[in-house]
Gaussian input, Z-matrix of N, CA and C with variables (Angstrom, degrees):
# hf/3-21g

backbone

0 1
 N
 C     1     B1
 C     2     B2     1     A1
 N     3     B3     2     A2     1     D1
 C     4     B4     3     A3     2     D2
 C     5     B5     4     A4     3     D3
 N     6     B6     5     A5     4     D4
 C     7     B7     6     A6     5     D5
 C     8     B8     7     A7     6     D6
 N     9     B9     8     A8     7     D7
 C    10    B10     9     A9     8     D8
 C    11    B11    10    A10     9     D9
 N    12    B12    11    A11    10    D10
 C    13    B13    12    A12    11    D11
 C    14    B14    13    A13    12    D12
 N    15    B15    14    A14    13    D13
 C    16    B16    15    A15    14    D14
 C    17    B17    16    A16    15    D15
 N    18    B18    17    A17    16    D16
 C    19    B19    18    A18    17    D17
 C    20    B20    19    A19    18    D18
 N    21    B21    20    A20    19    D19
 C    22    B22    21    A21    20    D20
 C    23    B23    22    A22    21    D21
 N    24    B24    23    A23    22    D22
 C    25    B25    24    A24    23    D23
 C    26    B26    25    A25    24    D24
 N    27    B27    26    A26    25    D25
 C    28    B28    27    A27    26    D26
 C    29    B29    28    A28    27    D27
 N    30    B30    29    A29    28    D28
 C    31    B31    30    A30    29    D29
 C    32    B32    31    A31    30    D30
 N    33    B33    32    A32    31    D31
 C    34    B34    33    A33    32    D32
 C    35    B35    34    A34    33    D33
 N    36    B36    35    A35    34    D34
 C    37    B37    36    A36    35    D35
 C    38    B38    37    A37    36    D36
 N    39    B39    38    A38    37    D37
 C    40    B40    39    A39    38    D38
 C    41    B41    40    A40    39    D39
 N    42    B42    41    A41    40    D40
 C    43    B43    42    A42    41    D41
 C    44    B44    43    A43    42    D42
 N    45    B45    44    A44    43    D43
 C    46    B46    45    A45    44    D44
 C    47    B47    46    A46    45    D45
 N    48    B48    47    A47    46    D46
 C    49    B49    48    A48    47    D47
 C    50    B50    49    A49    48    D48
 N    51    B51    50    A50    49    D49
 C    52    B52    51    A51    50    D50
 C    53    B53    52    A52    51    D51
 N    54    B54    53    A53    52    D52
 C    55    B55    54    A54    53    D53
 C    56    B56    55    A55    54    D54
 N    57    B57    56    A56    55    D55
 C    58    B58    57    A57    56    D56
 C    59    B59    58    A58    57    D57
 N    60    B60    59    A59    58    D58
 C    61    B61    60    A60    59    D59
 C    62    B62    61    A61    60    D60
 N    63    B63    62    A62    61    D61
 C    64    B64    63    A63    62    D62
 C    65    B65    64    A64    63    D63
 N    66    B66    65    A65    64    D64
 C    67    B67    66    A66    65    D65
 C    68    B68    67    A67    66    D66
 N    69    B69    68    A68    67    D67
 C    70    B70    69    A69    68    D68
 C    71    B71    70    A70    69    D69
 N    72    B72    71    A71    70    D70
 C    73    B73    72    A72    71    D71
 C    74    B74    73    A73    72    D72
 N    75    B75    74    A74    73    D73
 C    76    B76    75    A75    74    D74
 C    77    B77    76    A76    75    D75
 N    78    B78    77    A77    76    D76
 C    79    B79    78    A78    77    D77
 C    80    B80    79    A79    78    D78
 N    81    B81    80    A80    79    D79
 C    82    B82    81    A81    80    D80
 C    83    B83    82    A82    81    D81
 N    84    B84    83    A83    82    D82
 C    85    B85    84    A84    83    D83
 C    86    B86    85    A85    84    D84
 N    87    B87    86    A86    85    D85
 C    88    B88    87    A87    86    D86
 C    89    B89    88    A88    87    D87
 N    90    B90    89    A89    88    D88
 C    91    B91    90    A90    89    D89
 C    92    B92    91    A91    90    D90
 N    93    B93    92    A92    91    D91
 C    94    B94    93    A93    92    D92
 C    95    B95    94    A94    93    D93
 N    96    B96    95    A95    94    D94
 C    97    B97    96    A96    95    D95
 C    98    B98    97    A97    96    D96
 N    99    B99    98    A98    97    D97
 C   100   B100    99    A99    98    D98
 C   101   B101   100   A100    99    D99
 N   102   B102   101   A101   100   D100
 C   103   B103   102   A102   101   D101
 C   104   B104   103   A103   102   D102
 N   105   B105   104   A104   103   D103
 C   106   B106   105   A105   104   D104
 C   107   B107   106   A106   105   D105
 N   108   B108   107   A107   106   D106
 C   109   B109   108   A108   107   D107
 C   110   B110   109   A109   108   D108
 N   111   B111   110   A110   109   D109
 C   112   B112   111   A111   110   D110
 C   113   B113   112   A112   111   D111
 N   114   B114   113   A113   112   D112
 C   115   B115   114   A114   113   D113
 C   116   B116   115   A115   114   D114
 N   117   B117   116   A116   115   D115
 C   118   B118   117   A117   116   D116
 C   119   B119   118   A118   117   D117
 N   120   B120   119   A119   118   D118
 C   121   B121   120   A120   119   D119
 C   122   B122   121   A121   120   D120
 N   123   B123   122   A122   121   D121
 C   124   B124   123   A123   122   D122
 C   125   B125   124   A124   123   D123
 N   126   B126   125   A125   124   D124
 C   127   B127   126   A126   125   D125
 C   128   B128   127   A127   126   D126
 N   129   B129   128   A128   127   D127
 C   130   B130   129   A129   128   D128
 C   131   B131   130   A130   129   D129
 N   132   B132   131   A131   130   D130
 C   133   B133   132   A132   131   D131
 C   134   B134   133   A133   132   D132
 N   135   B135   134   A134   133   D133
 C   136   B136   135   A135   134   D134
 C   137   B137   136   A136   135   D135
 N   138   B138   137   A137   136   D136
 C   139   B139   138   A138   137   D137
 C   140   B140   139   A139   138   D138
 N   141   B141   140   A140   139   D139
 C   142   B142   141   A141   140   D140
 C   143   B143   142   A142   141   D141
 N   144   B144   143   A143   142   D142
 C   145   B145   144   A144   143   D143
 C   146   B146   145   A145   144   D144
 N   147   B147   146   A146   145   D145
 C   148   B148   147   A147   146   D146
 C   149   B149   148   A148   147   D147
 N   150   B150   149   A149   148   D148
 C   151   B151   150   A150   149   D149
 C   152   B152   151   A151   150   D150
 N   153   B153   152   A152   151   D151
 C   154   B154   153   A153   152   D152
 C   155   B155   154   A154   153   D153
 N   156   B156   155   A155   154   D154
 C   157   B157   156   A156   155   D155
 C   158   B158   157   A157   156   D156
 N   159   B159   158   A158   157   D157
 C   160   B160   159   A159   158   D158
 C   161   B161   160   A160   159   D159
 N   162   B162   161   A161   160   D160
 C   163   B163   162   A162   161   D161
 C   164   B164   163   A163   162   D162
 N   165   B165   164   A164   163   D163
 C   166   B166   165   A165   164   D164
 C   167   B167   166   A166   165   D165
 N   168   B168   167   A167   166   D166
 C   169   B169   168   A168   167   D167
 C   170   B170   169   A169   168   D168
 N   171   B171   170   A170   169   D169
 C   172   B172   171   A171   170   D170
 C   173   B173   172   A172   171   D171
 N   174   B174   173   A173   172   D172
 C   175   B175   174   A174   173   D173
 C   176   B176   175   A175   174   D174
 N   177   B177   176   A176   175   D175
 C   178   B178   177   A177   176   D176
 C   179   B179   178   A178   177   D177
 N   180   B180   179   A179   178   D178
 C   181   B181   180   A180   179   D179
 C   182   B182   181   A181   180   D180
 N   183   B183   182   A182   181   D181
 C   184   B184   183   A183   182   D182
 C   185   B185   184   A184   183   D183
 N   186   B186   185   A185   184   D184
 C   187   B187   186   A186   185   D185
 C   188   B188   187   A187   186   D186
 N   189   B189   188   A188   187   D187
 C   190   B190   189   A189   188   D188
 C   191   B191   190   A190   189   D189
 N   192   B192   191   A191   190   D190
 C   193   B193   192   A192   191   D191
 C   194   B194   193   A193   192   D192
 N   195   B195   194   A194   193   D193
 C   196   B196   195   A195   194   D194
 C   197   B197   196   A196   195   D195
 N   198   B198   197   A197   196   D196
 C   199   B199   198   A198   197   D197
 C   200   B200   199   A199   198   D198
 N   201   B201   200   A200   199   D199
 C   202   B202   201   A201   200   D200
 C   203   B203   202   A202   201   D201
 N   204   B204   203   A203   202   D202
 C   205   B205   204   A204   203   D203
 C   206   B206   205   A205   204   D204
 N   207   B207   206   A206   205   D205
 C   208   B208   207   A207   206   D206
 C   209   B209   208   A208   207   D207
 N   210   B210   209   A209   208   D208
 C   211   B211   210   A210   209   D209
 C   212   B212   211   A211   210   D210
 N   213   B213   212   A212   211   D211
 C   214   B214   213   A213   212   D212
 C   215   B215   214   A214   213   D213
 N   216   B216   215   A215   214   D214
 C   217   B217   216   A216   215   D215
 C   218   B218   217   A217   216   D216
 N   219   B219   218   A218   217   D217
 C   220   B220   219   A219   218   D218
 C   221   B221   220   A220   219   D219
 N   222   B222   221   A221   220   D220
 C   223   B223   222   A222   221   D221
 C   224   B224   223   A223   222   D222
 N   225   B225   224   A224   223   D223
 C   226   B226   225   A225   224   D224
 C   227   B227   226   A226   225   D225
 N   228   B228   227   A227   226   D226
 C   229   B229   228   A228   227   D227
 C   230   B230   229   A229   228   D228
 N   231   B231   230   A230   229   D229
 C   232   B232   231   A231   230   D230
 C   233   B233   232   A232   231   D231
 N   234   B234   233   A233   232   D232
 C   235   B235   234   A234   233   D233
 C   236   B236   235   A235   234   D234
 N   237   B237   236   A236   235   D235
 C   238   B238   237   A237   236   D236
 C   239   B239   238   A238   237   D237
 N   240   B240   239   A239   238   D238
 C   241   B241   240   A240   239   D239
 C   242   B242   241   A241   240   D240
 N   243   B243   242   A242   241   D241
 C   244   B244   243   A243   242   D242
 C   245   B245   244   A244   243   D243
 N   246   B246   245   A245   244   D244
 C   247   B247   246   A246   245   D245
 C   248   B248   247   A247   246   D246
 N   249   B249   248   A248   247   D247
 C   250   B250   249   A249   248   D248
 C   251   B251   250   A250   249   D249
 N   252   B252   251   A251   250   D250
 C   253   B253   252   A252   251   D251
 C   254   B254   253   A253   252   D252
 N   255   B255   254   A254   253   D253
 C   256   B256   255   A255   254   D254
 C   257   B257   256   A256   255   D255
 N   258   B258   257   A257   256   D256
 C   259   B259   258   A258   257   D257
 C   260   B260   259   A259   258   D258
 N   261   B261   260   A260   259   D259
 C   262   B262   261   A261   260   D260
 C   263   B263   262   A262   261   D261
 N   264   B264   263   A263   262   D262
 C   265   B265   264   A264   263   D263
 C   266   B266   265   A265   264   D264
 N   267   B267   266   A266   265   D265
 C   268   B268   267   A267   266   D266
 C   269   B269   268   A268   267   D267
 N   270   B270   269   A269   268   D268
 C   271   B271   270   A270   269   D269
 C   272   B272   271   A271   270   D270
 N   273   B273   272   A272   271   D271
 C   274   B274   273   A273   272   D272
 C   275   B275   274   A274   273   D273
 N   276   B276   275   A275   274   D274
 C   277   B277   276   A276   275   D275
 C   278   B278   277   A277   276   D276
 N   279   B279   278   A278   277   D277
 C   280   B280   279   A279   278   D278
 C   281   B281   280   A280   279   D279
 N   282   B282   281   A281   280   D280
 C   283   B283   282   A282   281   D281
 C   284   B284   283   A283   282   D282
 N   285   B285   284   A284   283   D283
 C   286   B286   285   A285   284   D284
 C   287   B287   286   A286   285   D285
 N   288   B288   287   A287   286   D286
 C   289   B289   288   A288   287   D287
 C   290   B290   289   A289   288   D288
 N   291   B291   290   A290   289   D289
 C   292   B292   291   A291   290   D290
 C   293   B293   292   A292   291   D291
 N   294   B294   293   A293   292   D292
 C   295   B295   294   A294   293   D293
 C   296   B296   295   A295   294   D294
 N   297   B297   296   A296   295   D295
 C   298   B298   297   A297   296   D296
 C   299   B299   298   A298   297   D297
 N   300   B300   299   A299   298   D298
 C   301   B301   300   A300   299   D299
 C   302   B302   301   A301   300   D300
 N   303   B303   302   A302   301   D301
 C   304   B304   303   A303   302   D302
 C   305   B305   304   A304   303   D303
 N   306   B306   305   A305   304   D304
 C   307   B307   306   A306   305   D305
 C   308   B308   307   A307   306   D306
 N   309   B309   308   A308   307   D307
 C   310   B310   309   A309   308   D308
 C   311   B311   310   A310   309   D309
 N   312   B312   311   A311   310   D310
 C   313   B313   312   A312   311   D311
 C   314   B314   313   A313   312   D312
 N   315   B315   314   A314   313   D313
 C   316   B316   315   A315   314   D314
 C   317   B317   316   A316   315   D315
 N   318   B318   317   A317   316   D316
 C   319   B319   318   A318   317   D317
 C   320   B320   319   A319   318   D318
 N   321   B321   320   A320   319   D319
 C   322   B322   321   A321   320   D320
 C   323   B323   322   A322   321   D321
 N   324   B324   323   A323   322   D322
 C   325   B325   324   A324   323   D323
 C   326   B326   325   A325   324   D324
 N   327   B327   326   A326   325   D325
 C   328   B328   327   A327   326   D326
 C   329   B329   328   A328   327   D327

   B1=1.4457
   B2=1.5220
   B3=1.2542
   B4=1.3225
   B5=1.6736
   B6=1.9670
   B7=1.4993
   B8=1.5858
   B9=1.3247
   B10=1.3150
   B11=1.3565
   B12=1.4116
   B13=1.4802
   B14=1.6328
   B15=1.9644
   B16=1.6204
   B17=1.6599
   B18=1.7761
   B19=1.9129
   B20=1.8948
   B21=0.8009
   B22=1.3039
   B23=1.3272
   B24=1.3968
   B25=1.6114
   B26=1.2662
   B27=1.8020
   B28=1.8331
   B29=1.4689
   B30=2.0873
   B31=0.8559
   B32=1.3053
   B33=1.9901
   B34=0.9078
   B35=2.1787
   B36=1.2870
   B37=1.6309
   B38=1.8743
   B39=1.9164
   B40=1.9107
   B41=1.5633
   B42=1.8539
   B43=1.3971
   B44=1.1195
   B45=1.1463
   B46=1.5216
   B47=1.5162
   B48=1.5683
   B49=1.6054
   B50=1.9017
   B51=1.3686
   B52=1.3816
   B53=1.2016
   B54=1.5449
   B55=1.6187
   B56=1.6512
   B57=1.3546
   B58=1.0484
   B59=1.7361
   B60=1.1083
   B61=1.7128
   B62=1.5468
   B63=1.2488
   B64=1.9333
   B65=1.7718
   B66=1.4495
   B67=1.6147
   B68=1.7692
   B69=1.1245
   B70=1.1428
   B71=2.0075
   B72=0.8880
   B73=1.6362
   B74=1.5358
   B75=1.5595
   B76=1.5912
   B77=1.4330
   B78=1.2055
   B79=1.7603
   B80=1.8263
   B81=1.4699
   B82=1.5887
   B83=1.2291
   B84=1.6071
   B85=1.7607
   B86=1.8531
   B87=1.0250
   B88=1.5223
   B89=1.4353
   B90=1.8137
   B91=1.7443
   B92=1.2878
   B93=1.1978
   B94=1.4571
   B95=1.1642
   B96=1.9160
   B97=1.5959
   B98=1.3965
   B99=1.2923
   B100=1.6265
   B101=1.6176
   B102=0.7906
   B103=1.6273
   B104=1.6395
   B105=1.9023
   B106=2.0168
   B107=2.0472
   B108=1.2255
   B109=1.7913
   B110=1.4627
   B111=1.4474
   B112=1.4860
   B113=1.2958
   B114=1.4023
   B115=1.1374
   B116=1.6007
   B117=1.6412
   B118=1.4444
   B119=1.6316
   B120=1.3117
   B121=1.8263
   B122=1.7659
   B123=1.3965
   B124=1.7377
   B125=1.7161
   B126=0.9692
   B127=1.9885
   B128=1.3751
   B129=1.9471
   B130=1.2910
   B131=1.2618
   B132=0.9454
   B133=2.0660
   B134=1.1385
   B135=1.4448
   B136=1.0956
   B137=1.7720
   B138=0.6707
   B139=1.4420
   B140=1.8314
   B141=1.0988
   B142=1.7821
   B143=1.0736
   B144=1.8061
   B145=1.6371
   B146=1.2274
   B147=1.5550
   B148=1.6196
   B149=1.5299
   B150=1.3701
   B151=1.3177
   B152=2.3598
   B153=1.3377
   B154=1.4648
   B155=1.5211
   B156=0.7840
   B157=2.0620
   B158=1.9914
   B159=1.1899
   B160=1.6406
   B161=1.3336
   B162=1.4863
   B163=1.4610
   B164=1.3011
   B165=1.7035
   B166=1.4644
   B167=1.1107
   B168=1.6964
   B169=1.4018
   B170=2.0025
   B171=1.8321
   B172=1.5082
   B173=1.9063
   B174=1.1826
   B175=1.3597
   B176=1.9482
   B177=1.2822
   B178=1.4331
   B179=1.6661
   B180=1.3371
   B181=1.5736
   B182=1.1020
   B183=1.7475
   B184=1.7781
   B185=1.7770
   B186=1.1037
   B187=1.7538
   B188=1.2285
   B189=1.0430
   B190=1.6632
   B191=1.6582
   B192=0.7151
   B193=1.4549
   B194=2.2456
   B195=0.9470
   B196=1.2183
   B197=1.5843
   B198=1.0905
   B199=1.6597
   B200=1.5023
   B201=1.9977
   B202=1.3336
   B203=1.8408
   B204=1.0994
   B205=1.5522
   B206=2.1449
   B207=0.7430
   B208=1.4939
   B209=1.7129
   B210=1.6376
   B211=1.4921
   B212=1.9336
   B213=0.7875
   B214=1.6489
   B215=1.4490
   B216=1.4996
   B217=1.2682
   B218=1.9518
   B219=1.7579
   B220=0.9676
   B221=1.5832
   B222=1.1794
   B223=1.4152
   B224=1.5323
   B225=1.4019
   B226=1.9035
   B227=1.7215
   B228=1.2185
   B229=1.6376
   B230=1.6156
   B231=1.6394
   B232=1.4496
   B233=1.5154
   B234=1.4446
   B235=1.3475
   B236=1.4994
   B237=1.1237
   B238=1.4815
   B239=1.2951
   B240=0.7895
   B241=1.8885
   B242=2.2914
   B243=1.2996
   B244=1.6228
   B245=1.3761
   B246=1.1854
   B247=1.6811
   B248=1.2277
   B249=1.4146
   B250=1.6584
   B251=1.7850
   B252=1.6908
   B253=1.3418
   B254=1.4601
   B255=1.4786
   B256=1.6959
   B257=2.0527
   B258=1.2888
   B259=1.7073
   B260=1.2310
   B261=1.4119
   B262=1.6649
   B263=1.5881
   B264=1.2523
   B265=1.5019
   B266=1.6190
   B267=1.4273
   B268=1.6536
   B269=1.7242
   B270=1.1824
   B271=1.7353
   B272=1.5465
   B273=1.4718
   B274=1.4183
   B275=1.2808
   B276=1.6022
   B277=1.0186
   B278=1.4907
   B279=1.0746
   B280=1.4327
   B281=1.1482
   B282=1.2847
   B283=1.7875
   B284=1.4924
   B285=1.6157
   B286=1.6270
   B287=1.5319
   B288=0.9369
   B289=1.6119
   B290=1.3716
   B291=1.5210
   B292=1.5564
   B293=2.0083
   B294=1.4996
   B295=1.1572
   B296=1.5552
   B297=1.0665
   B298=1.7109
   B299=1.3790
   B300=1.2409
   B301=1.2098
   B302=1.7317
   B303=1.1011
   B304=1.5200
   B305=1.5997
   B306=1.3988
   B307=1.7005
   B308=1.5976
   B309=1.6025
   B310=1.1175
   B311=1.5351
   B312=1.3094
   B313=1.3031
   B314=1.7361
   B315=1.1165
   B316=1.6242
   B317=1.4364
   B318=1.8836
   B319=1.3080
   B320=1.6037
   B321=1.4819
   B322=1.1828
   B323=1.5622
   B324=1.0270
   B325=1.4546
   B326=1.8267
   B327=1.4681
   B328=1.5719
   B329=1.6019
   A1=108.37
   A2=120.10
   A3=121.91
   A4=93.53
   A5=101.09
   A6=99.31
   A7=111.72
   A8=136.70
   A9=119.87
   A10=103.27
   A11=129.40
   A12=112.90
   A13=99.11
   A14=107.48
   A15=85.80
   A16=65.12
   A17=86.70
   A18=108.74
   A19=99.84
   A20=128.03
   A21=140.21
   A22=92.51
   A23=118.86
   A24=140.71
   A25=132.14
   A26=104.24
   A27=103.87
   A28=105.65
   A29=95.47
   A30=108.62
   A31=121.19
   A32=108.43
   A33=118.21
   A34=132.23
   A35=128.87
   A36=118.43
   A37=96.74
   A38=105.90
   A39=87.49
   A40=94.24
   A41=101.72
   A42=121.36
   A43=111.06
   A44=129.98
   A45=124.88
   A46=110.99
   A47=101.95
   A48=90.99
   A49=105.78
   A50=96.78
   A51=111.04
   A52=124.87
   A53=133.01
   A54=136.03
   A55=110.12
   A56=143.04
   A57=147.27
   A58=100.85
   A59=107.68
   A60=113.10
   A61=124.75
   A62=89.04
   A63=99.26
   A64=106.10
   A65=117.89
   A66=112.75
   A67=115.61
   A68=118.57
   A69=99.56
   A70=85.50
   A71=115.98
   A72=125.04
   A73=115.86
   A74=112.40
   A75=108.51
   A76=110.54
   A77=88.30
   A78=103.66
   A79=92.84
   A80=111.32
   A81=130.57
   A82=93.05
   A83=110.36
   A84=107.29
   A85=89.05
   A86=106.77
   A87=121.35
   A88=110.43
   A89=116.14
   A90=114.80
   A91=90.62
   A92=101.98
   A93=150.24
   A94=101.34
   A95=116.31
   A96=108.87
   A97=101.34
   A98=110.50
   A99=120.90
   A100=109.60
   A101=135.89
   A102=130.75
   A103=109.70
   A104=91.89
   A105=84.71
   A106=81.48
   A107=87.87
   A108=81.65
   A109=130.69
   A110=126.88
   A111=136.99
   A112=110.78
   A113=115.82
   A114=135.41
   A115=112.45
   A116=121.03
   A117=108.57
   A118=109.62
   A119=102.18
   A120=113.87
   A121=107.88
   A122=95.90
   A123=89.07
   A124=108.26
   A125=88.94
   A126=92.71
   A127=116.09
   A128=108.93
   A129=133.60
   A130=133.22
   A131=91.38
   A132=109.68
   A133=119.25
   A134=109.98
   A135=130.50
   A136=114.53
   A137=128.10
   A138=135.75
   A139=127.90
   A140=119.84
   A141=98.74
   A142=82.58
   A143=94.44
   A144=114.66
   A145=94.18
   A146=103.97
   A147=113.94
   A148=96.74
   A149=126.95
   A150=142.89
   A151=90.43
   A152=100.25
   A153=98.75
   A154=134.79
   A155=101.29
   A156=105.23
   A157=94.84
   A158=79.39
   A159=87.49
   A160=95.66
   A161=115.93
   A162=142.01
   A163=110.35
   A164=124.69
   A165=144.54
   A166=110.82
   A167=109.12
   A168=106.36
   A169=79.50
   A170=100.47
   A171=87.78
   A172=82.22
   A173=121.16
   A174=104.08
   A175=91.40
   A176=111.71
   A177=113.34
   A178=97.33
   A179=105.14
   A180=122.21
   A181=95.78
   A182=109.86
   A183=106.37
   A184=102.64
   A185=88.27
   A186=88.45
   A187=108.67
   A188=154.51
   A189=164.48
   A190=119.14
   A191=115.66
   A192=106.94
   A193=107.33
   A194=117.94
   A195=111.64
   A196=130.79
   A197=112.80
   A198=104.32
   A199=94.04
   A200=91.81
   A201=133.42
   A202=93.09
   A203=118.60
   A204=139.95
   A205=103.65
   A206=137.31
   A207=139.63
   A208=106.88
   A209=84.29
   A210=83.66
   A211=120.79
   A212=123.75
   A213=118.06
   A214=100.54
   A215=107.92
   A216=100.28
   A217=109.41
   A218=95.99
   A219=105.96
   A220=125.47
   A221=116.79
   A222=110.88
   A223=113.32
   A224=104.94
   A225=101.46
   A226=98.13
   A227=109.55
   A228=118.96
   A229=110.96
   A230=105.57
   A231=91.73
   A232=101.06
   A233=120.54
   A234=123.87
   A235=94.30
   A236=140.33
   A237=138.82
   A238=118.86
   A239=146.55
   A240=155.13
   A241=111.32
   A242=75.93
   A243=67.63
   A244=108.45
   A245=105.50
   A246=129.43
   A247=118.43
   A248=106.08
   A249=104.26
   A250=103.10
   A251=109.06
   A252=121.83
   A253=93.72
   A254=85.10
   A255=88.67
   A256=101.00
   A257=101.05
   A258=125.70
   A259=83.02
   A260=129.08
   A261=126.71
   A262=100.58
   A263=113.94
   A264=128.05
   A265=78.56
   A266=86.01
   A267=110.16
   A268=109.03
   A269=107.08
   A270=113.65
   A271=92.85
   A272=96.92
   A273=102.06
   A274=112.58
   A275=145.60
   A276=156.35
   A277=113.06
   A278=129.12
   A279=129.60
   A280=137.14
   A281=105.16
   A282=114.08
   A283=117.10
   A284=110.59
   A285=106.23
   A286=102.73
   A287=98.22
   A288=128.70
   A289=126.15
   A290=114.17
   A291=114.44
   A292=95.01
   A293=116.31
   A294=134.97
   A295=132.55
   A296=125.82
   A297=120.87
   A298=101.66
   A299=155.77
   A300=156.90
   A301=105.25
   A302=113.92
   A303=118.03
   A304=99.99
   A305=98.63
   A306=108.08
   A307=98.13
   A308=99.31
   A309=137.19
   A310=146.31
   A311=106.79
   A312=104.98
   A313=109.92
   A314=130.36
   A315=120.97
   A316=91.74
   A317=101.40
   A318=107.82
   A319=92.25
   A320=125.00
   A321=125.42
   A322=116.83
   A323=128.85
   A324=113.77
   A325=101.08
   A326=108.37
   A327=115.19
   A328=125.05
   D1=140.11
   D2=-177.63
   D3=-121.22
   D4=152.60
   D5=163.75
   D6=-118.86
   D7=171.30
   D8=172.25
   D9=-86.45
   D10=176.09
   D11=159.35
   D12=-151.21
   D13=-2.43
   D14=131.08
   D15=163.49
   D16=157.69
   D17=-159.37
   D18=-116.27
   D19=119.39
   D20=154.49
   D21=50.28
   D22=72.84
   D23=156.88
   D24=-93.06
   D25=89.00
   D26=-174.65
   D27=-72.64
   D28=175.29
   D29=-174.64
   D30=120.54
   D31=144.92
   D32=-172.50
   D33=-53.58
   D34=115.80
   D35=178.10
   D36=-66.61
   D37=132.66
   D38=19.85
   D39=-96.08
   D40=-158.92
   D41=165.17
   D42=-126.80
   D43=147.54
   D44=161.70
   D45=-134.47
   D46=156.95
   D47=-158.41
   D48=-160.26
   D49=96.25
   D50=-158.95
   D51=-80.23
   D52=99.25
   D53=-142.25
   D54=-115.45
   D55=-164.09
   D56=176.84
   D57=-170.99
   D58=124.85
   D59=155.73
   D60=-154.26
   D61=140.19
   D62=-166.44
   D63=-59.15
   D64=31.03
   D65=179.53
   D66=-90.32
   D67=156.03
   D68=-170.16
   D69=-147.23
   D70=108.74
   D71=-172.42
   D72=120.07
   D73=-167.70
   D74=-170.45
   D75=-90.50
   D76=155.35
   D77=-160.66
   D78=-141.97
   D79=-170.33
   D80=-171.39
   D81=-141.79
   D82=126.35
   D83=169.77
   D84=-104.62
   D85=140.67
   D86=167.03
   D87=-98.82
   D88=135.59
   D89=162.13
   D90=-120.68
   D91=162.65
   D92=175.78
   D93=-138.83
   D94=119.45
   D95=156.57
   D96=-167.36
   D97=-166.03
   D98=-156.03
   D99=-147.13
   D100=131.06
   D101=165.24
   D102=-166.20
   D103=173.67
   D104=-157.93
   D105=-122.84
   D106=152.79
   D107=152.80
   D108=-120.05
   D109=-174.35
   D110=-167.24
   D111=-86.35
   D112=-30.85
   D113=-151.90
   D114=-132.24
   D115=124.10
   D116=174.96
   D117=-98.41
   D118=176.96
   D119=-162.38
   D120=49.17
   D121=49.19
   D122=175.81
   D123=-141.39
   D124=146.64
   D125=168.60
   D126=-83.99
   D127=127.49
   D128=151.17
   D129=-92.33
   D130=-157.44
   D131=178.17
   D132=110.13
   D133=-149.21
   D134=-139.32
   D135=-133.63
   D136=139.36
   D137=-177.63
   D138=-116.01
   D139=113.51
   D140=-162.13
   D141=-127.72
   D142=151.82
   D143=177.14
   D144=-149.32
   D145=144.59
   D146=170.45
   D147=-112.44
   D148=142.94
   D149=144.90
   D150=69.39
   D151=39.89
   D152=-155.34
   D153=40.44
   D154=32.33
   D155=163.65
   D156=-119.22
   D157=146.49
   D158=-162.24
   D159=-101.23
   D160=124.18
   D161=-171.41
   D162=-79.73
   D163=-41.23
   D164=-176.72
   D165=145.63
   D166=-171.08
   D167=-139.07
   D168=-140.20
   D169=174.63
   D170=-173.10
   D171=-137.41
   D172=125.32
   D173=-144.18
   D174=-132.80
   D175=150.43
   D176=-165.33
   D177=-148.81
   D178=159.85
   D179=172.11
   D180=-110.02
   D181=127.78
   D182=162.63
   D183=-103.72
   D184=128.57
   D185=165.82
   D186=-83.85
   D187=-55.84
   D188=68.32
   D189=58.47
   D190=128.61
   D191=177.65
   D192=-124.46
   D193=165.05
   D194=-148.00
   D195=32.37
   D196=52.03
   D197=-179.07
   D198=-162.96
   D199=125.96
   D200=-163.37
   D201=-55.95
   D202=137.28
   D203=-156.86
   D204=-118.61
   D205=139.96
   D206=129.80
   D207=-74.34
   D208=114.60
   D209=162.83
   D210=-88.37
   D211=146.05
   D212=-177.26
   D213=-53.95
   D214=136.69
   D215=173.98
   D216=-96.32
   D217=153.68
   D218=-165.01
   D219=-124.02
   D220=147.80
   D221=-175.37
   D222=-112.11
   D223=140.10
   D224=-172.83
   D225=-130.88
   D226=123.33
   D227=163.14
   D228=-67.26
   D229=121.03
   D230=166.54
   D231=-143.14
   D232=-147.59
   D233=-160.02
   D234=-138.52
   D235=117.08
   D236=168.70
   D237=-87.33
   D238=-172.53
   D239=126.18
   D240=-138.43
   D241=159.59
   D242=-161.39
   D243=-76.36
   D244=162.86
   D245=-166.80
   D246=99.87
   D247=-163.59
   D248=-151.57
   D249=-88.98
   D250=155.14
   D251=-164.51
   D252=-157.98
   D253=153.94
   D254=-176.05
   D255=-131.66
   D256=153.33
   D257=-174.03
   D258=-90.21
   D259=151.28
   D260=120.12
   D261=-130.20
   D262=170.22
   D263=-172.03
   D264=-143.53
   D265=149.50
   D266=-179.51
   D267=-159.35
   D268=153.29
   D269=-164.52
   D270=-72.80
   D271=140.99
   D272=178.17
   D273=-89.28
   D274=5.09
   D275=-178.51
   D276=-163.71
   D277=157.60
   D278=152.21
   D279=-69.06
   D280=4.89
   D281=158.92
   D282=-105.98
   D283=20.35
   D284=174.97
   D285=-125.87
   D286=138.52
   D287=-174.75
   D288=-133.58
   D289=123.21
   D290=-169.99
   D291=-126.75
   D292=140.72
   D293=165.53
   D294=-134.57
   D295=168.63
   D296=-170.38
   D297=-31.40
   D298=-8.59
   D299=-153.50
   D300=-117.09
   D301=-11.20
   D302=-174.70
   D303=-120.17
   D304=151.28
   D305=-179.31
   D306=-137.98
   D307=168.27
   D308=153.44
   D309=-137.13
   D310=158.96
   D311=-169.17
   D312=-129.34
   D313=166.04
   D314=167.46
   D315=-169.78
   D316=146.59
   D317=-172.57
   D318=-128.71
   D319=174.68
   D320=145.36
   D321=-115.64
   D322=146.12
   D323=-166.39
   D324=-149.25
   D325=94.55
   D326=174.33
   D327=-55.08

């Protein structure tokens, strides 16, 4: 069973994104996301945290600088219990930058 915990959500990092599911054991949170950087020949991305402890990161080379990126999407093993939990995504550097033009996605998947 998979849950969404949110589908092609623009906008500037960070994000935070406050979910609930009746799971109670280990599960896979999935990202999906997009962002550009300031700077070319430099490393971006993405940063994920559940409940703030940081799960991992989804991490890209821009050769390019201003131009909207796919970040690889990524899968993270974690441990749930039921009730409410919160996502945030945060820039993995100070040369990555996301705006109305960038999305996200996050799944949970038991």
């Amino acid at each position: 069973m998979s849950y969404t915990i949110v589908l092609n959500q623009s906008g500037a990092l960070p994000q935070v994104y406050p979910f609930s599911v009746p799971i109670d054991g280990d599960v896979t949170i999935a990202f999906s996301g997009t962002c550009w950087s300031t700077a070319a020949n430099s490393l971006g991305g993405v940063v994920v945290f559940l409940d703030d402890a940081q799960i991992g990161e989804a991490p890209l080379f821009f050769n390019a600088a201003s131009q909207h990126m796919a970040l690889p999407t990524q899968f993270f093993a974690v441990t749930l219990t039921p009730g409410p939990h919160t996502i945030t995504l945060k820039p993995l550097t100070a040369n990555t930058i996301s705006d109305k033009n960038d999305f996200f996605s996050l799944w949970v998947v038991d």
